[in-house]
N, C-alpha and C positions, 0 to 999 in steps of 0.2 A: 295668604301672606306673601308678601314681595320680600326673600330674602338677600343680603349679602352677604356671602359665604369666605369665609378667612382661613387660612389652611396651610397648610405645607406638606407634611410627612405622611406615614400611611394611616399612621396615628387618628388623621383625619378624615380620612374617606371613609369608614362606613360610617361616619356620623354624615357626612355630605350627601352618603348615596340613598340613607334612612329621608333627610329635607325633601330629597327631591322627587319623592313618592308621594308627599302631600302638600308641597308648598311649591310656588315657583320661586327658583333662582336665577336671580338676573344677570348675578355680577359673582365670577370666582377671584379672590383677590390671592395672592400666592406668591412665595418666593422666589427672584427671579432665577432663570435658570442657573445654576453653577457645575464646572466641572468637576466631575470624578471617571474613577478608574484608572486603569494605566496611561489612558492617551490622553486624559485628563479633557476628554470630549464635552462638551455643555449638555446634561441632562437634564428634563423637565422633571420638578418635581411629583409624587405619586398624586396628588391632587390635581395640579395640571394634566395629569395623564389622564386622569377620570372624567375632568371636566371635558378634554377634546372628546372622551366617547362619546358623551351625551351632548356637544356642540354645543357649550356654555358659556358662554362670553368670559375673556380672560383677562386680568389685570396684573404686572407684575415691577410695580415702583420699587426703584431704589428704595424712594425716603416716601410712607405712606402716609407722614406727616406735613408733606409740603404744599403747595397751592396749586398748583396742577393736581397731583394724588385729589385732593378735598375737592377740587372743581370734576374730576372724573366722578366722585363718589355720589355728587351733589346731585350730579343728570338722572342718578337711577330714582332717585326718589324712595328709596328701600322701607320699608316698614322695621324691619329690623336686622342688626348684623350678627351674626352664629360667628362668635371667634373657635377656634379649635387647633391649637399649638402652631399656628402663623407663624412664629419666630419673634415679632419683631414690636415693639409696646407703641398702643396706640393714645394718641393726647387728647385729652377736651376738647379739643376741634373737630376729632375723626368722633368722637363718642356721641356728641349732641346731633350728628346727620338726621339717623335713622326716627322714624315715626315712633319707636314706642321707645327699646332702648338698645344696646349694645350686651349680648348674652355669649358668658365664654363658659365652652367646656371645659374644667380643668378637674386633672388627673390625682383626686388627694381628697379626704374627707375633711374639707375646710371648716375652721380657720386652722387646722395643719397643715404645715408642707406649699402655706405659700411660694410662688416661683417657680424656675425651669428645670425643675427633676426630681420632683413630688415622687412618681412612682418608685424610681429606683433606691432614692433616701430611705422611704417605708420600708422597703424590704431591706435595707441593710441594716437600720434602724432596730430591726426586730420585731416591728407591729405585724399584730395578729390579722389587722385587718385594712384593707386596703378599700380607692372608691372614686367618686364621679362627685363633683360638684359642678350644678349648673346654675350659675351668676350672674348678677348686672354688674357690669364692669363699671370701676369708675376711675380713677385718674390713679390711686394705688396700685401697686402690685398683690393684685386678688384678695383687694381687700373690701370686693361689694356685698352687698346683700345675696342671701344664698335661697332659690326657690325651690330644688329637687337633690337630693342627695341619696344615690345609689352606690351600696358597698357589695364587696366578693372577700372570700377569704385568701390569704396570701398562700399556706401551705407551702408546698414546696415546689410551686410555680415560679419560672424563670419571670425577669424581665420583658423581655418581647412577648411569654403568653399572657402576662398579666395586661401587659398593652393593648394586646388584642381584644382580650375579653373586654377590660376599661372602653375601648373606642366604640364595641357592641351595647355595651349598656348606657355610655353614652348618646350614641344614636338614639335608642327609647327614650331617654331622659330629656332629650331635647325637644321630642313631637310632642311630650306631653305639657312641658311651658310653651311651647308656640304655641299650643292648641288654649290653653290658659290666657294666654295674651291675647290672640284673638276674639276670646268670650268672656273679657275683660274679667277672669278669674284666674288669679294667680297670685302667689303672698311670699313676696323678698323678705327673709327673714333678715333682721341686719348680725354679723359676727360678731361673737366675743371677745372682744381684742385681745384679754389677758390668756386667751389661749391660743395664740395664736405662735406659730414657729415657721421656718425657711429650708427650701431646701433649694440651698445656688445650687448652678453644672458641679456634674462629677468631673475631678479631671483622672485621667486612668492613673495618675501615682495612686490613688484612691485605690484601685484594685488588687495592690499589695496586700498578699496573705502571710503575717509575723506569725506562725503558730506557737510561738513560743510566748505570746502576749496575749492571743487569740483563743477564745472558746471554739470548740467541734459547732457550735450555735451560731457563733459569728461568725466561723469563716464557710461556712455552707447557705448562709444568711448572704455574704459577699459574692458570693459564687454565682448566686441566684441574681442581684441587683446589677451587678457589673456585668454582664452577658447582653447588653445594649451601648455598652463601651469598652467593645474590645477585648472583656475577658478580665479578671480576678487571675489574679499570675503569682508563680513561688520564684525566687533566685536563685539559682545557683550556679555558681564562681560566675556571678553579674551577669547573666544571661536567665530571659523570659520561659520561662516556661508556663502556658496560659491554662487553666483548668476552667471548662464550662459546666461540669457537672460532676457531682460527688452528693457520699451518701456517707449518713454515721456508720462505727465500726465499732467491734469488741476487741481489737487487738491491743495489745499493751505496747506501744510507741513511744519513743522517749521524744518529748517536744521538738518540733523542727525536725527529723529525722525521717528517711524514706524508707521506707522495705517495701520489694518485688515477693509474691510469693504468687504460685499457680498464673502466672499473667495476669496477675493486678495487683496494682498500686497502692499504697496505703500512706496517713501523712500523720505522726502524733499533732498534736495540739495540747496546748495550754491544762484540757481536761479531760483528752481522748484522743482518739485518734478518728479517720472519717478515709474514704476510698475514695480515689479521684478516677472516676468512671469517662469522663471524656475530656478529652488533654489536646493541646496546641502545643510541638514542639517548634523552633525555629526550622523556617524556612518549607517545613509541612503544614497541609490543611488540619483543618479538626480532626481527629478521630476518638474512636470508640480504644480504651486503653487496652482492651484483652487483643484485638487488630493489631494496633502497633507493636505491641512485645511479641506477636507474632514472629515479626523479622528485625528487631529493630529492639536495643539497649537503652535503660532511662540509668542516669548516673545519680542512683540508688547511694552510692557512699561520700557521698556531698552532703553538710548539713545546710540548711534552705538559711537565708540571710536574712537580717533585718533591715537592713539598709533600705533609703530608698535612691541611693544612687546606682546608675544603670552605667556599666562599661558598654556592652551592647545586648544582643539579642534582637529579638522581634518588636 
């Protein structure tokens, strides 16, 4: 199979790196460079990076819907297009190219969690169980017919490891529809529509942990999904303080309130209380909390805010 490969984040490479063990890919299509870090230097996306290992022809359009884009696409002649979180929504015109059809990897046991942040929704959402849908796209937002559908269970996996694992089970899910398409045996189920839900960008006001409105379930459930944006964060007197990881507790905590006991952290909630095991204070990297009280005071007699306006902080 002559593929063309759609991508962006890391998200997508091992599903790229699984193609290109049994298929050729002609064409990496990818986001153009953009800057990050301090010097705000133009870095190639992790799919671009992968592609230059393996010397893969690179495409990176502004607009992948415009006439040059479609005239680039046209010359490869592709048999079919592997999307896998590209970024950017592609039109009837990019769709009909390819010889069989246009196949996205998306992160959500569809018709749930249509849209750009399936994963992280789920787990804040509270579902048990998280998953891989492999699709034929069509002019909706992931609203085609669905061939392979592989799940994992959520537990109490972070964000990014659930990404990861997602991107690995992905990769399998994908060789087994191209290989289907190839042997003209493959079966697009079409979706349920009345089951179907969204899940738009998080944006980090999302990451506010209210314990006092907040079950021990839902803000450890928060903790876990916002760890891909920056962090699930408490206020107090309007400054971030980020918590990446916590565990339930037997202490008796009055909602919203801090206690330090033996160097570590404890946070009441709504119907419990839970230990915030690794903490982001301003202007410090992560750490492990029993580290920081090492040398260093958490302002324990502050009750945690609701608000979601921010004076400052991180």
């Amino acid at each position: 199979m002559k593929v063309i490969f759609f991508g962006t984040p890391d998200f997508a490479v091992p599903i790229l790196k699984d193609i290109v063990t049994k298929h050729e890919v002609s064409l990496v299509v990818t986001a153009p460079d953009r800057p990050k870090g301090r010097g705000k230097k133009l870095r190639p996306s992790p799919v671009k990076e992968f592609a230059l290992e393996k010397n893969i022809p690179i495409f990176q359009p502004e607009n992948i819907n415009d006439k040059p884009s479609l005239e680039r696409l046209a010359k490869e002649n592709g048999d079919v297009f592997v999307v896998a979180a590209y970024g950017f929504i592609l039109k009837p015109s990019v769709l009909e190219l390819p010889k069989y059809h246009c196949i996205n990897v998306h992160g959500s046991i569809l018709p749930k969690y249509r849209g750009a942040a399936p994963i992280e929704r789920a787990i804040i959402n509270g579902d048990e169980e998280i998953g891989i849908s492999i699709m034929k796209m069509e002019e909706g937002m992931d609203t085609g017919p669905v061939a392979k559908i592989v799940t994992t269970k959520v537990e109490e996996k972070s964000a990014s490891t659930l990404r990861r694992e997602l991107s690995f089970l992905g990769g399998e899910g994908i060789l087994e529809v191209l290989s289907g398409l190839e042997q003209g045996d493959v079966n697009f189920i079409p979706q349920e529509e009345s089951l179907a839900t969204y899940a738009p960008k998080i944006t980090k006001s999302e990451g506010q942990i209210r314990p006092k409105k907040e079950t021990t379930f839902q803000v450890l459930r928060k903790i876990q999904g916002m760890d891909t944006y920056g962090g699930a964060y408490i206020l107090l007197d309007g400054v971030k303080y980020k918590v990446f990881k916590g565990k339930s507790s037997l202490k008796n905590i009055k909602p919203g309130h801090i206690i330090e006991e033996d160097k570590r952290l404890f946070l009441g909630c709504k119907d419990g209380s839970i230990e915030l095991m690794i903490i982001q204070v301003p202007n410090k990297g992560r750490m492990d909390t029993k580290s920081y009280l090492l040398g260093n005071t958490f302002p324990t007699e502050l009750e945690v805010e609701e608000s979601y306006v921010l004076s400052n902080g991180l």
